[in-house]
N, CA, C and O atoms as a CHARMM CRD file, in Angstrom:
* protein
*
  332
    1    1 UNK  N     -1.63300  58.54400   5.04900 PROA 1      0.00000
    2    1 UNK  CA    -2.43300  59.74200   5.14400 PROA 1      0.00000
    3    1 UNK  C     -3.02800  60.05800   3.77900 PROA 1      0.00000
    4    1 UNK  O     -2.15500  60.08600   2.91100 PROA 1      0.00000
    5    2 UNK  N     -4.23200  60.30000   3.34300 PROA 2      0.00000
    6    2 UNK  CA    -4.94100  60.42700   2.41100 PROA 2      0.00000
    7    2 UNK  C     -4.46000  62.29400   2.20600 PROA 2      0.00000
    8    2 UNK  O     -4.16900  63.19500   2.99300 PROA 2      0.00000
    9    3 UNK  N     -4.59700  62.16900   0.63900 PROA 3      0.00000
   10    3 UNK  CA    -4.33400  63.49900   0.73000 PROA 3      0.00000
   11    3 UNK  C     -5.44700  64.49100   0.36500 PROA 3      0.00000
   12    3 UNK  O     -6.47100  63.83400   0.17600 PROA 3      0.00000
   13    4 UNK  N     -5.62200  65.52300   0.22600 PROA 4      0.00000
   14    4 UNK  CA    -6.59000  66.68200  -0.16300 PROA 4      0.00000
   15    4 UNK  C     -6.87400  66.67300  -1.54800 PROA 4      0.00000
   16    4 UNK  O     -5.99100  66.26200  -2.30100 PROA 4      0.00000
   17    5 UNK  N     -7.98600  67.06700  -2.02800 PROA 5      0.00000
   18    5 UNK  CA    -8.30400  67.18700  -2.58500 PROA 5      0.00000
   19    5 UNK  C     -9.71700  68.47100  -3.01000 PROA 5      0.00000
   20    5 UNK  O    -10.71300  68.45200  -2.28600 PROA 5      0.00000
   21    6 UNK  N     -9.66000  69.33400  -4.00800 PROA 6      0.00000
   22    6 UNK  CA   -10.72100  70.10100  -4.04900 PROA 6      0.00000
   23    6 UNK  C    -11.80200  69.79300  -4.72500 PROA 6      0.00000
   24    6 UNK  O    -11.89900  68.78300  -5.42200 PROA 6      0.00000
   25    7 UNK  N    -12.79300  70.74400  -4.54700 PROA 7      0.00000
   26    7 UNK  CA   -14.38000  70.53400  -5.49300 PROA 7      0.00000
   27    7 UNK  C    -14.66900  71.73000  -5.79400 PROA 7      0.00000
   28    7 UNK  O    -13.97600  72.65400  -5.36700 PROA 7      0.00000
   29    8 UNK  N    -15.53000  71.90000  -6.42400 PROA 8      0.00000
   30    8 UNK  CA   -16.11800  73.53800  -7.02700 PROA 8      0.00000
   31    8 UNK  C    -16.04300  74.24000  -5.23400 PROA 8      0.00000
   32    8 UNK  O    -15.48800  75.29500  -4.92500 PROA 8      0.00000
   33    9 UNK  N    -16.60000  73.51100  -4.50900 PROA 9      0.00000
   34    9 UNK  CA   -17.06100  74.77900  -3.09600 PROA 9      0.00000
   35    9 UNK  C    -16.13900  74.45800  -2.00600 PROA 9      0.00000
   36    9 UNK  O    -16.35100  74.99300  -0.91800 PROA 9      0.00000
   37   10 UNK  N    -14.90800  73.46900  -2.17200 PROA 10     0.00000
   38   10 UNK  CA   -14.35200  73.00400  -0.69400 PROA 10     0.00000
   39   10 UNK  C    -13.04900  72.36400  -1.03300 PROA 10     0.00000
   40   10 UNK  O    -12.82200  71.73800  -2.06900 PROA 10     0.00000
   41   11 UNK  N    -12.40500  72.53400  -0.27800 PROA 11     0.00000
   42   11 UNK  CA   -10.55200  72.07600   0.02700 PROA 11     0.00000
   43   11 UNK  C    -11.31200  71.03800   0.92200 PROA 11     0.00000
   44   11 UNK  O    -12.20100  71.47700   1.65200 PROA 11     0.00000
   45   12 UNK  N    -11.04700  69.75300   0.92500 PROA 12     0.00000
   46   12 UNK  CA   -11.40900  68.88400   1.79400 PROA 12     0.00000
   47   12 UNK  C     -9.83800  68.00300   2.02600 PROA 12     0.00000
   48   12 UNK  O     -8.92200  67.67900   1.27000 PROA 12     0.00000
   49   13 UNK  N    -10.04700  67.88300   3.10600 PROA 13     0.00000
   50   13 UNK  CA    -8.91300  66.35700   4.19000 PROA 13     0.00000
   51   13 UNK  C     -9.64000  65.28800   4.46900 PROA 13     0.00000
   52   13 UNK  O     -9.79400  65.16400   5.68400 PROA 13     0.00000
   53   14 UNK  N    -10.19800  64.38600   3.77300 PROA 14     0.00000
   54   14 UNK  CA   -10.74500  63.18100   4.38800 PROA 14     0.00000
   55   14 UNK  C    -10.38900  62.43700   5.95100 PROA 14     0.00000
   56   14 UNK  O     -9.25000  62.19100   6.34900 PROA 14     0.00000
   57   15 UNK  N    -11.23400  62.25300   6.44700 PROA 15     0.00000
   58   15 UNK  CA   -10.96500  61.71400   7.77200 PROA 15     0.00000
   59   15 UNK  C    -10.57800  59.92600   7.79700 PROA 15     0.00000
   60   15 UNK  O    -11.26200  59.06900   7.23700 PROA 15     0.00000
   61   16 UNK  N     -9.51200  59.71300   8.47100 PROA 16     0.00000
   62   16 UNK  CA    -9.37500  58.15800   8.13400 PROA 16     0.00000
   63   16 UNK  C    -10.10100  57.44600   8.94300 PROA 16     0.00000
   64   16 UNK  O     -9.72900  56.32800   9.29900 PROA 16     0.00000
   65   17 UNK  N    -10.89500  57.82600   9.22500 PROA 17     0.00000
   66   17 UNK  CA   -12.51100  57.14400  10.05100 PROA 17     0.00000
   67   17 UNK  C    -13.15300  56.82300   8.90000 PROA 17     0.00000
   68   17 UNK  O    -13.53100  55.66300   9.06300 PROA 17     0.00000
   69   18 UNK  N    -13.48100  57.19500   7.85000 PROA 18     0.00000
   70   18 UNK  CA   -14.65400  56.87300   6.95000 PROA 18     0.00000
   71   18 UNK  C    -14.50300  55.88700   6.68400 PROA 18     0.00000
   72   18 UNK  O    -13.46400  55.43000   6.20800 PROA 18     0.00000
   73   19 UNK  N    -15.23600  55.45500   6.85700 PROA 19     0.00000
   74   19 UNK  CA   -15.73300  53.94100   6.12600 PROA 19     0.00000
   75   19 UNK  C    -15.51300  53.85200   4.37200 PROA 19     0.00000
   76   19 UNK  O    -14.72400  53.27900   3.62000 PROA 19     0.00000
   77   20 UNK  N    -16.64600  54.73100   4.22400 PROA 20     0.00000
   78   20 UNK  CA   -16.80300  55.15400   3.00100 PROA 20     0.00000
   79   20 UNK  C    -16.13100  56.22100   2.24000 PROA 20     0.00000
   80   20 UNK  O    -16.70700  57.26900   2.53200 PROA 20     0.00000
   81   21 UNK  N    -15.18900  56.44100   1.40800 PROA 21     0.00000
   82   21 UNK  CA   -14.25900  57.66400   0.99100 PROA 21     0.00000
   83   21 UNK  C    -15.38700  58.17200  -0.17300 PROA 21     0.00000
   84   21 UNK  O    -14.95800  57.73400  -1.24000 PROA 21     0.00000
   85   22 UNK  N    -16.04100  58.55500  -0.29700 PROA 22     0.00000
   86   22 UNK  CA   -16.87900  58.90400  -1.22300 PROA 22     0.00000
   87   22 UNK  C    -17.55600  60.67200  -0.83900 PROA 22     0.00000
   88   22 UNK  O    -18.07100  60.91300   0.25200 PROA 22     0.00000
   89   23 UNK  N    -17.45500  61.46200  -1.65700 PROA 23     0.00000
   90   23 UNK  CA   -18.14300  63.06300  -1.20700 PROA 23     0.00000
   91   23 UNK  C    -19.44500  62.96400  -1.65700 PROA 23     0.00000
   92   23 UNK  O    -19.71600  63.15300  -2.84300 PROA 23     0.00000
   93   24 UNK  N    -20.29500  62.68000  -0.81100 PROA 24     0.00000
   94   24 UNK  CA   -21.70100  62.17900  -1.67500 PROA 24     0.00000
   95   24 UNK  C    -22.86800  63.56500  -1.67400 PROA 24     0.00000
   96   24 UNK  O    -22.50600  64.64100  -1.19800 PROA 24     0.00000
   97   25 UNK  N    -23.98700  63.42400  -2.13700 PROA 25     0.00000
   98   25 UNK  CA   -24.33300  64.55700  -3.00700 PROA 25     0.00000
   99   25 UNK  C    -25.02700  65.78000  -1.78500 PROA 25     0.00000
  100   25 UNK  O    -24.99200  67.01000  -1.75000 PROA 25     0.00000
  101   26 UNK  N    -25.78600  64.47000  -0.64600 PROA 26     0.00000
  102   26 UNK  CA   -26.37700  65.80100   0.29500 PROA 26     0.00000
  103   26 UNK  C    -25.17500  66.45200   1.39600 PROA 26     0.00000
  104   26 UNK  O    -24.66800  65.70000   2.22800 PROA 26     0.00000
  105   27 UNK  N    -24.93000  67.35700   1.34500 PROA 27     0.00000
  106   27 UNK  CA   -24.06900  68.14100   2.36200 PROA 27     0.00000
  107   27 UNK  C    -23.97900  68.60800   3.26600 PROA 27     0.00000
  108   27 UNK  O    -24.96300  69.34200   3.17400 PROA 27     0.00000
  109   28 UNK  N    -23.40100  68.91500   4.55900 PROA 28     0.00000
  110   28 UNK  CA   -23.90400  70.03800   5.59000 PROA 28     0.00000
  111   28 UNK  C    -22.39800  70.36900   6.15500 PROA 28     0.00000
  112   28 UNK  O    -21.58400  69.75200   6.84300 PROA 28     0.00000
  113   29 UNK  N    -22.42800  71.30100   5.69200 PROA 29     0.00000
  114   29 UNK  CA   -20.63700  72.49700   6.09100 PROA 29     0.00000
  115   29 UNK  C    -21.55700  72.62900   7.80200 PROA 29     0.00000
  116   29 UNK  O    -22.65800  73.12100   8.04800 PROA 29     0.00000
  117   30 UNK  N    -20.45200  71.90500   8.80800 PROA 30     0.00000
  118   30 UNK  CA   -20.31900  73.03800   9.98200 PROA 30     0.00000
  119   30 UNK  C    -18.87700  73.79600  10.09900 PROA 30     0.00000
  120   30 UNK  O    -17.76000  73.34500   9.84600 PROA 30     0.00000
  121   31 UNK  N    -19.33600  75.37300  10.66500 PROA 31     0.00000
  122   31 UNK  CA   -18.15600  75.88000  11.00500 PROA 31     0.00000
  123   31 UNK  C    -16.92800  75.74400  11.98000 PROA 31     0.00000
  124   31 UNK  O    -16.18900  76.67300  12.30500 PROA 31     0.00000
  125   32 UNK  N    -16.82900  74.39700  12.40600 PROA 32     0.00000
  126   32 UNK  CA   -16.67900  73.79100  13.68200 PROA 32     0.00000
  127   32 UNK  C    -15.40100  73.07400  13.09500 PROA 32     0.00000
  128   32 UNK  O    -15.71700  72.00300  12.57700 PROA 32     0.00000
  129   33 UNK  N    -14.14500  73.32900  13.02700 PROA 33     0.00000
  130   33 UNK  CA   -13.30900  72.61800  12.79500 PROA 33     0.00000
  131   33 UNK  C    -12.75700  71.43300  14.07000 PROA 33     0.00000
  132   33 UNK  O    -12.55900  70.24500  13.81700 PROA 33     0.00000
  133   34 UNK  N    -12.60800  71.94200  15.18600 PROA 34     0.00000
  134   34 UNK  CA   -12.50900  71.40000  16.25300 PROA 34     0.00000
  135   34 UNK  C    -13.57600  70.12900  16.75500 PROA 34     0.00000
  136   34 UNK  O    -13.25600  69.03800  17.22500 PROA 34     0.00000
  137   35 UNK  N    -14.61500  70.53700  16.55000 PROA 35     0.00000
  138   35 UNK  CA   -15.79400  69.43400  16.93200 PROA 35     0.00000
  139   35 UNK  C    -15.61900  68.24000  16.76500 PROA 35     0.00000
  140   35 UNK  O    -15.31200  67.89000  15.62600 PROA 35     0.00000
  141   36 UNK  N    -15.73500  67.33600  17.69100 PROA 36     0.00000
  142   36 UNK  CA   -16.23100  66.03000  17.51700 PROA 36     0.00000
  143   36 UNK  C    -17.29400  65.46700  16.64000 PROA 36     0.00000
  144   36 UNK  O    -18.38700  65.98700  16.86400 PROA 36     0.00000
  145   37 UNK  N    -17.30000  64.62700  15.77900 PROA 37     0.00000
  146   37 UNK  CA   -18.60200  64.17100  15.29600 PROA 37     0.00000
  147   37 UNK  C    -18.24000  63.10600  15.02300 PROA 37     0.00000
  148   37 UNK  O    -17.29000  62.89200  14.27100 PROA 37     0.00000
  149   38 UNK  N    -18.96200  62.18000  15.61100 PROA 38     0.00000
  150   38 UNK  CA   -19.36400  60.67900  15.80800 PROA 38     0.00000
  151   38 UNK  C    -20.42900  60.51600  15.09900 PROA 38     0.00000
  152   38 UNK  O    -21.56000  60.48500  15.58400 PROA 38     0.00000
  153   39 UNK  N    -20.09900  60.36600  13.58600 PROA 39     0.00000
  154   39 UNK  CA   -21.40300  60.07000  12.87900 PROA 39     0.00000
  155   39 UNK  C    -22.13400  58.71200  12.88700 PROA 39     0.00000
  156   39 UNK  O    -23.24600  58.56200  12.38100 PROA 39     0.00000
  157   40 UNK  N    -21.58100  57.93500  13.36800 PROA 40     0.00000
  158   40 UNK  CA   -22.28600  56.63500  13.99200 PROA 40     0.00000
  159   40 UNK  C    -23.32300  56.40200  14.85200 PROA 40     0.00000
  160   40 UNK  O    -24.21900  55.56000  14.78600 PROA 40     0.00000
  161   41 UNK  N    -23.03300  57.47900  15.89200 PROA 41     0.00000
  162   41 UNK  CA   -23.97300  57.73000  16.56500 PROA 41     0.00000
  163   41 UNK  C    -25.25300  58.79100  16.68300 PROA 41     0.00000
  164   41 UNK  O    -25.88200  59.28400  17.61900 PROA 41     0.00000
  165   42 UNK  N    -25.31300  58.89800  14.83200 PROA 42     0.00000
  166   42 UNK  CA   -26.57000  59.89800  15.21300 PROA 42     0.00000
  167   42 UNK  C    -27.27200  59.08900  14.12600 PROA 42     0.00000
  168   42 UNK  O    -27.96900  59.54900  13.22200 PROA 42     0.00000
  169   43 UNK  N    -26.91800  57.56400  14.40400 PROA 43     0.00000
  170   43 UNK  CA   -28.35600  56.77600  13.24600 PROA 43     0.00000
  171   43 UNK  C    -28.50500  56.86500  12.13800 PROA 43     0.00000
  172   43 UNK  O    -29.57600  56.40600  11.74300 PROA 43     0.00000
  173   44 UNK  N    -27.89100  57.26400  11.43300 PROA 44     0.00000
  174   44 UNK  CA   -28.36500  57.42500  10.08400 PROA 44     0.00000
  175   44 UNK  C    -28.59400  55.84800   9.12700 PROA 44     0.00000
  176   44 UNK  O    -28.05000  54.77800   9.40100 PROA 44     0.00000
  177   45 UNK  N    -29.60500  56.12800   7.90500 PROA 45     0.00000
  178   45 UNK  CA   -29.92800  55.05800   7.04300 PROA 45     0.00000
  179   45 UNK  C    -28.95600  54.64300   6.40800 PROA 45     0.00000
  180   45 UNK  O    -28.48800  53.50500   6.38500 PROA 45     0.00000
  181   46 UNK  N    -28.46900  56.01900   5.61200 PROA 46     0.00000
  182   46 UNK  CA   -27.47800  56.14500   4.38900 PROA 46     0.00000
  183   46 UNK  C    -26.13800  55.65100   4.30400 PROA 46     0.00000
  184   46 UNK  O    -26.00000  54.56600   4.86900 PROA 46     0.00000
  185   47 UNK  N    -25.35600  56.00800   3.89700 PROA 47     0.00000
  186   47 UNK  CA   -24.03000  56.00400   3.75000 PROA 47     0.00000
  187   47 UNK  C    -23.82600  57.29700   3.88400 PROA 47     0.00000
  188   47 UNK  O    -24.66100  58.05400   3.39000 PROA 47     0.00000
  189   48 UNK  N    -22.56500  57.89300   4.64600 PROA 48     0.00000
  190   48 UNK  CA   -21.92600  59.47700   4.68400 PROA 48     0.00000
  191   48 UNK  C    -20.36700  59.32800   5.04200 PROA 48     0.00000
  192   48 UNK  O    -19.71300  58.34300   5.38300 PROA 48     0.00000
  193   49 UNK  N    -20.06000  60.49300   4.86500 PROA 49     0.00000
  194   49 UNK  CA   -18.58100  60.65100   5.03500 PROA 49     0.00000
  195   49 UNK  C    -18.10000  61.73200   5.86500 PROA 49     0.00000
  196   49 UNK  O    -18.81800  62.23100   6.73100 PROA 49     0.00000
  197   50 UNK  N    -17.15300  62.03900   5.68600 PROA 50     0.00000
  198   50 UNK  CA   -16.56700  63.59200   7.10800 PROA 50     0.00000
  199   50 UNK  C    -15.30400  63.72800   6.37000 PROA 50     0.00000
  200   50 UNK  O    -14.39500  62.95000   6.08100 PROA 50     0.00000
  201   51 UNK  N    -15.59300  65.21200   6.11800 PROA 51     0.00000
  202   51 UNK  CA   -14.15600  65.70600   6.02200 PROA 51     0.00000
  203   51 UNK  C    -13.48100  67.10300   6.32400 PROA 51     0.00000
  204   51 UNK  O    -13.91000  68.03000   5.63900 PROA 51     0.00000
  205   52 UNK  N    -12.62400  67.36100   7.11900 PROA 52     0.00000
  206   52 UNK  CA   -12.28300  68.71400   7.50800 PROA 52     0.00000
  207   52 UNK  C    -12.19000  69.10600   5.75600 PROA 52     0.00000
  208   52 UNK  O    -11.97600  68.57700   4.66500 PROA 52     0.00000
  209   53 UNK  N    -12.56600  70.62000   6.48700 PROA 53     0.00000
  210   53 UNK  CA   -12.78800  71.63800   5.25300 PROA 53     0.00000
  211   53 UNK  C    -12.83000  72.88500   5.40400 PROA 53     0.00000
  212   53 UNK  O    -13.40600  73.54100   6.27200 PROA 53     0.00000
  213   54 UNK  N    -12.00100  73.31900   4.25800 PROA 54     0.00000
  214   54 UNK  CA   -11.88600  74.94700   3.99900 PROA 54     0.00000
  215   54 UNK  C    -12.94500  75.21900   2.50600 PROA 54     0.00000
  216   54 UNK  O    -13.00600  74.59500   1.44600 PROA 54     0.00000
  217   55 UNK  N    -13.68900  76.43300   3.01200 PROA 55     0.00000
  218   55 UNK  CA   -14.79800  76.68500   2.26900 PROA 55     0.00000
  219   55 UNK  C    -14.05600  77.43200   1.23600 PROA 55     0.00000
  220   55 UNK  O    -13.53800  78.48100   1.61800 PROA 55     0.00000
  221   56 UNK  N    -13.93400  77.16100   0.24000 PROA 56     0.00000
  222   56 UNK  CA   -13.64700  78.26300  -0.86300 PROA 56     0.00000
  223   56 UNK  C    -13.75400  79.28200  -1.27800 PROA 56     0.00000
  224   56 UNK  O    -12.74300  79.70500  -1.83900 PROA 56     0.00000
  225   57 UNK  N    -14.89000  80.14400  -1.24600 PROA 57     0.00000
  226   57 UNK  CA   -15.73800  81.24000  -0.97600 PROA 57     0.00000
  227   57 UNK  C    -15.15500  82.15200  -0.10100 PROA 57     0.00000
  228   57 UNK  O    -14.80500  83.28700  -0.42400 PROA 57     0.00000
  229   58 UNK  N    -15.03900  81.60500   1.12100 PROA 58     0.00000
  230   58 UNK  CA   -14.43500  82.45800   2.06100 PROA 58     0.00000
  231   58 UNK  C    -13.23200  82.17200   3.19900 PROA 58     0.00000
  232   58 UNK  O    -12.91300  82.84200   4.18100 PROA 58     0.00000
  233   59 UNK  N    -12.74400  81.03000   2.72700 PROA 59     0.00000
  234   59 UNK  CA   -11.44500  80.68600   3.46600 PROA 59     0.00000
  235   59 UNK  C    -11.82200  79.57600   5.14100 PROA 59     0.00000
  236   59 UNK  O    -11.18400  78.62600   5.59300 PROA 59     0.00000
  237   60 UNK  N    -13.04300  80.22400   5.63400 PROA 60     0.00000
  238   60 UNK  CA   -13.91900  79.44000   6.52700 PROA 60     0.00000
  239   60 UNK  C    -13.30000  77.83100   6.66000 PROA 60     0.00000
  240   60 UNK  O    -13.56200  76.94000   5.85100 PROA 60     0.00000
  241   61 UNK  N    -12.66800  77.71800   7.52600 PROA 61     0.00000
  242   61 UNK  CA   -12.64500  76.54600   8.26800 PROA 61     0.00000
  243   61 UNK  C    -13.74700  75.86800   9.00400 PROA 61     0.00000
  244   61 UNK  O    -14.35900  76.42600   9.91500 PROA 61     0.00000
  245   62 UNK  N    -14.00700  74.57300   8.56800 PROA 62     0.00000
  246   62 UNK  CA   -14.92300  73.80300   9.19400 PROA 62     0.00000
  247   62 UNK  C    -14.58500  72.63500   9.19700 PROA 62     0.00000
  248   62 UNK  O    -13.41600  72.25100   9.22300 PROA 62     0.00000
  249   63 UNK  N    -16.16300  71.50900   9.15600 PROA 63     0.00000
  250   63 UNK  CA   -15.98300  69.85700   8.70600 PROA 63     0.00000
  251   63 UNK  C    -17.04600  70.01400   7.78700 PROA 63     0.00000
  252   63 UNK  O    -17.98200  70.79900   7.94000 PROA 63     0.00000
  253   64 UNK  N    -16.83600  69.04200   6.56400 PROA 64     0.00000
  254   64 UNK  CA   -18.06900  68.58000   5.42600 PROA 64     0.00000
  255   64 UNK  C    -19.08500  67.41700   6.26500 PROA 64     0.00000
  256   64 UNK  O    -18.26800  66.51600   6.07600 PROA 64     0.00000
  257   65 UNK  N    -19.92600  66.88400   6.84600 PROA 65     0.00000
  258   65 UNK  CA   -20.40700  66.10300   6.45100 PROA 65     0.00000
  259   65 UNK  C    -21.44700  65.65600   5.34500 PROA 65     0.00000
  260   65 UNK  O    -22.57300  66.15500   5.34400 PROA 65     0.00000
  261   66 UNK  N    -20.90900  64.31800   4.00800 PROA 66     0.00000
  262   66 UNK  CA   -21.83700  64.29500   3.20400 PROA 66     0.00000
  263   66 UNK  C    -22.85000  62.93500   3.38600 PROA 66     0.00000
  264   66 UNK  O    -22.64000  61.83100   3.88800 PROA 66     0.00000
  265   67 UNK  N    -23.50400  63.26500   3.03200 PROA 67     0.00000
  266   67 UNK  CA   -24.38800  61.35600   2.98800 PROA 67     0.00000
  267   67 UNK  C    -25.60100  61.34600   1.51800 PROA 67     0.00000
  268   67 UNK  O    -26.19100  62.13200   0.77600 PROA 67     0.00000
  269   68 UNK  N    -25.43400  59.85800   1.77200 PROA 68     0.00000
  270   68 UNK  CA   -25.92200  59.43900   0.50600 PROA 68     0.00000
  271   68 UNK  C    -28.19400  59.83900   0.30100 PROA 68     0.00000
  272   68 UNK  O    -28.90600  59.80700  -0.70300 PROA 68     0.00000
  273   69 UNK  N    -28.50000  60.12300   1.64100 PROA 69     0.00000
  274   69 UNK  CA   -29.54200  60.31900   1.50000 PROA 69     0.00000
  275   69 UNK  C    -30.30900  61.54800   2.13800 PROA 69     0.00000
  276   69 UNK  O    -29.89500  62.02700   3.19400 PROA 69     0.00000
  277   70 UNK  N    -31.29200  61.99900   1.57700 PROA 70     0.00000
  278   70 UNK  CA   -31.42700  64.06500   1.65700 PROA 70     0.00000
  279   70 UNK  C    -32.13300  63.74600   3.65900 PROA 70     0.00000
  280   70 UNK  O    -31.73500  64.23400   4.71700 PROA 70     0.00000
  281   71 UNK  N    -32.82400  63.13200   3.47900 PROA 71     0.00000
  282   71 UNK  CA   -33.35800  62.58900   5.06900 PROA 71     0.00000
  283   71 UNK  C    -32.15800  62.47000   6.24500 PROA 71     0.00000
  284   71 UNK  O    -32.26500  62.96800   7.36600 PROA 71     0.00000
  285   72 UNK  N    -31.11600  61.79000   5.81500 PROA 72     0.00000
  286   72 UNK  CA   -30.37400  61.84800   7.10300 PROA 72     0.00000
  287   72 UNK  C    -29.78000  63.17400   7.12400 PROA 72     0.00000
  288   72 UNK  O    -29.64200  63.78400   8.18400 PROA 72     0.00000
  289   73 UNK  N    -29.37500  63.71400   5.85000 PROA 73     0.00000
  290   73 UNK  CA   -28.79800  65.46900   6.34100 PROA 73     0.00000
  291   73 UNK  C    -29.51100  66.16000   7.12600 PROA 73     0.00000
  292   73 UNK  O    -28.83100  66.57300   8.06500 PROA 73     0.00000
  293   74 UNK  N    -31.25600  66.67900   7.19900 PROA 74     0.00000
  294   74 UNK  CA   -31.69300  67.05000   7.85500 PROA 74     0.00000
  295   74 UNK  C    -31.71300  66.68900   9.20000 PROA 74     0.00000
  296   74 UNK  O    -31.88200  67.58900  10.02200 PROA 74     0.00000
  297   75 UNK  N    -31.55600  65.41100   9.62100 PROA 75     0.00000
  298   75 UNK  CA   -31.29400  64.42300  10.63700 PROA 75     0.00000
  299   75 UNK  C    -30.26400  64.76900  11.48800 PROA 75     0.00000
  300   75 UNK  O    -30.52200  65.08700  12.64900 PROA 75     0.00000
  301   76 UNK  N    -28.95000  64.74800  11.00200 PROA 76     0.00000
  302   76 UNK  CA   -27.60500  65.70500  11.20400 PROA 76     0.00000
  303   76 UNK  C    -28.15500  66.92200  11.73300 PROA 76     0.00000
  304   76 UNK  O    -28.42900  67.03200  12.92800 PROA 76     0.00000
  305   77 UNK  N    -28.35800  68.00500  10.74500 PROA 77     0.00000
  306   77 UNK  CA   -28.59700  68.89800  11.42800 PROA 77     0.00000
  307   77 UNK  C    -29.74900  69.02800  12.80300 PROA 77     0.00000
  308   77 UNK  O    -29.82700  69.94300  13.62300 PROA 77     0.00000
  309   78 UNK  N    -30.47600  67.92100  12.71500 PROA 78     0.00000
  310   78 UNK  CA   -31.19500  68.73800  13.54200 PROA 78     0.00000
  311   78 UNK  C    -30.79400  68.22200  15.08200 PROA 78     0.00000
  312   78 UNK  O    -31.19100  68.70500  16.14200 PROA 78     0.00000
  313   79 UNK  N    -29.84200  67.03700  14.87400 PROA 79     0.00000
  314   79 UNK  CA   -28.73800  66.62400  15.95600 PROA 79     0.00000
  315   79 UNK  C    -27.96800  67.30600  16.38600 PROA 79     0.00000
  316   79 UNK  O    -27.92000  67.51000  17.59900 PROA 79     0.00000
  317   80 UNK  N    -26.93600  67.99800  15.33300 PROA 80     0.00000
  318   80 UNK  CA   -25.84900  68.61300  15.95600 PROA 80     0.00000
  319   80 UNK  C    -25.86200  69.19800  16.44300 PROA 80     0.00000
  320   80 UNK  O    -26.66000  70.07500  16.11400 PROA 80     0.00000
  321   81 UNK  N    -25.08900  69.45000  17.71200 PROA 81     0.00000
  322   81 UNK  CA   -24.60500  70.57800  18.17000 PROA 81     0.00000
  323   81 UNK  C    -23.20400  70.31100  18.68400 PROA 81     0.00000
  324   81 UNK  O    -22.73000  69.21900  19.00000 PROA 81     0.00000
  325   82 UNK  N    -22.44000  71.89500  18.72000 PROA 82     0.00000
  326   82 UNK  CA   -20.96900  71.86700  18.84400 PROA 82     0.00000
  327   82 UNK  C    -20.89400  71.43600  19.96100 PROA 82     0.00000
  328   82 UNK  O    -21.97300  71.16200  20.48700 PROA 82     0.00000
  329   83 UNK  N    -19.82700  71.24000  20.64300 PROA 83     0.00000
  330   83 UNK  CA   -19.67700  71.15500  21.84900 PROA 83     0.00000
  331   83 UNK  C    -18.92300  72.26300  22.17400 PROA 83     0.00000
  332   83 UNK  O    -18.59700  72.46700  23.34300 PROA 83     0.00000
């Protein structure tokens, strides 16, 4: 089990799905701790990662997803939705 680790904005749990263990620079906090996300299946170019997360700021439970390029974040978002 990988352990936690923080950043200036997030308590993160890495998911042992990632391929890639890396917190890379573009971001998108959902508030969705529960959610599924199959980041495989929403195409992306880049490289990205997933990690449950507590927002620092405000205690907010969610997931991080990060990726290596600003195009697939928007991409993400404009995919997701919770279930």
């Amino acid at each position: 089990m990988a352990a936690a680790f923080d950043t200036a904005d997030y308590k993160l749990f890495p998911s042992p799905r990632n391929v890639h263990r890396v917190v890379f620079e573009h971001q998108v906090f959902v508030p969705y701790p529960y959610a599924l996300i199959d980041l495989p299946s929403y195409d992306l170019k880049g490289r990205y990662s997933l990690f449950a997360a507590c927002r620092l700021s405000d205690g907010k439970m969610g997931q991080l997803v990060t990726l290596e390029q600003a195009d697939d974040a928007v991409k993400f978002q404009a995919k997701f939705v919770p279930d």
